[in-house]
C-alpha positions, 0 to 999 in steps of 0.5 A, a space after each residue: 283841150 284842157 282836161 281835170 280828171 280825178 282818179 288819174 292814179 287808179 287803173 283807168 287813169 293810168 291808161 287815160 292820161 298817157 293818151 290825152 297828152 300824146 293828143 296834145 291835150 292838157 291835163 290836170 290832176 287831183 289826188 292824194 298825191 303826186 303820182 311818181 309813175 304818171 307822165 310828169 306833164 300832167 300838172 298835179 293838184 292835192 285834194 283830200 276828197 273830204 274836203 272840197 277840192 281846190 279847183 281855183 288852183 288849176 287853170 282853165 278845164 273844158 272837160 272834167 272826168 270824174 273817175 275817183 273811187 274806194 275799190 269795191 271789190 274788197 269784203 264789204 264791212 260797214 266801214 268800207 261800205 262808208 268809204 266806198 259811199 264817201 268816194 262816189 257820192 259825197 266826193 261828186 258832191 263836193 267835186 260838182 259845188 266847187 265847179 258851180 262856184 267856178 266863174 270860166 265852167 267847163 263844158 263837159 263832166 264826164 261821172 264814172 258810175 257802174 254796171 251795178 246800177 242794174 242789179 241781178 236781172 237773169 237774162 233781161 237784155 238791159 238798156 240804158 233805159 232799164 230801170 235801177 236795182 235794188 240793192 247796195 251798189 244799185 242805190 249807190 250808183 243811183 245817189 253817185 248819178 244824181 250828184 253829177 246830174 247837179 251839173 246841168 243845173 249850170 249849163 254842163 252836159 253830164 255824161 254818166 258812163 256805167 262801167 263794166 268789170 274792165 279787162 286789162 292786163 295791169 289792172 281790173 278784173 282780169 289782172 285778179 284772176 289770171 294767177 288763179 286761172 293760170 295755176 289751173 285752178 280757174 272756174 264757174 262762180 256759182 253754176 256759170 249761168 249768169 250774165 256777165 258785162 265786160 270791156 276791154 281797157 282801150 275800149 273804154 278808154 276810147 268811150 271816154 274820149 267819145 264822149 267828151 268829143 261827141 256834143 249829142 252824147 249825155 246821159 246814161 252811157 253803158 260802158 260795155 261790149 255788146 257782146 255779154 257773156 255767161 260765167 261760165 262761157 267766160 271761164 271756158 274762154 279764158 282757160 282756153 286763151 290760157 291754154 289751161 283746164 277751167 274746170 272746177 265751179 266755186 259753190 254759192 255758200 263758198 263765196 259767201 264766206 269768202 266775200 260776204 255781202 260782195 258775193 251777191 254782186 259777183 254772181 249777179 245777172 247783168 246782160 248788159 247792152 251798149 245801146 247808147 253808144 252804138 246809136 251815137 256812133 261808137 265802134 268797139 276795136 274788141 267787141 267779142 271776148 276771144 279777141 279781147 283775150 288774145 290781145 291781152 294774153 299773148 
């Protein structure tokens, strides 16, 4: 298959792009720059994600994954509330009217959005039937969704994959905390007793490929394990696959000077649930934490 991916320079991509080509498949790239640390097979396009990206350079796509986006774990200014928007919505828009004008269509868009549709739900199990939030990343998530959507206006099946906070060891939420953890000076946010969402790097990179593969998924797709769990359960899980005291707790008002706006999204409640995945067919390889962090840490 031909694939058109963007964000291939990011975490996720790093781990997606090796796997496609080693199935045999084609890949095709748009970004800033050319990528020295990706498999030089994979063909490179420059797209600057204001302007309208150049899709009559690339050759025939069967699958575009659109994973492209301003990190958001970073303090969130007005500026880079801007830019967190302008990647995800505005860059989905372009990215999706330049495929309508395109006259070979791929059959398949596959539109990164994130658990943060949700929003704080205490100990809800949330769907992918559940309705939205209401906050920044809930709103944004929503705006990023809909622009995808436009595809099936021209005959592509659109997959909206909500991602979880992602678990690898070279990237994601777990390569940020381990240096803390590993010090000893690891713990609760805010008390622990929230929900959290996760799933392991190779999990997801398994999702993705299902859902390009498998013809009866669309839709909204929670990418996570099914197995959620307590910040504070985490944090106990993490100090012990550490070998490491997990003891201290970061106070709610902590978080705000330190974060600001972000640190209401990082003590959020999200007990979210892979529904749709394991109705289509999906098996997670690392569903329960323990095991995730085994295969990661040692």
């Amino acid at each position: 298959m031909d694939y058109l991916i963007t964000g291939a320079t990011g975490f996720i991509g790093r781990h997606l792009v090796p796997k496609l080509l080693a199935a045999g498949n084609e890949v095709n790239y748009l970004a800033r720059r050319r990528s020295a640390s990706l498999d030089s097979r994979a063909a490179f396009h420059l797209w600057n994600p204001g302007e309208p990206p150049p899709l009559d350079s690339v050759p025939t796509v069967d699958i575009v994954m659109n994973l492209a986006g301003e990190p958001v774990a970073q303090r969130w200014t007005q500026p880079v509330k801007r830019r967190i928007y302008e990647s995800r919505v505005d860059a989905t828009r372009r990215l999706v009217s330049a495929i309508e004008r395109l006259r070979h269509k791929p059959s398949v868009l596959i539109s990164a959005s994130a658990t943060g549709y949700y929003g704080d739900r205490s100990d809800e199990i949330i769907t992918e039937t559940s309705a939205r939030g209401h906050d920044f990343l809930a709103g944004l998530c929503a705006q990023w969704e809909q622009e995808a959507l436009r595809a099936k206006e021209f005959g592509l099946r659109v997959v909206l994959l909500r991602i979880a906070p992602v678990l690898g060891r070279d990237g994601g939420m777990l390569a940020k905390i381990l240096p803390v953890f590993r010090s000893g000076l690891g713990g609760r946010l805010a008390g622990g007793k929230q929900w959290m969402p996760w799933i392991h790097i190779e999990d997801l990179i398994n999702i993705l490929l299902f859902s390009a593969e498998t013809p009866n998924v669309e839709g909204p797709l929670n990418a996570t394990s099914p197995q959620p769990v307590t910040n504070a359960a985490f944090t106990h899980a993490l100090g012990r696959a550490l070998h490491r005291p997990a003891l201290f707790s970061v106070p709610q008002f902590a978080l705000r000077l330190a974060f600001g706006e972000l640190a209401r999204y990082m003590t959020a409640s999200q007990r979210v649930i892979p529904e749709a995945a394991l109705a289509a067919g999906f098996r997670f390889k690392y569903p329960d934490l323990a095991g995730a962090l085994r295969n990661l840490l040692e």
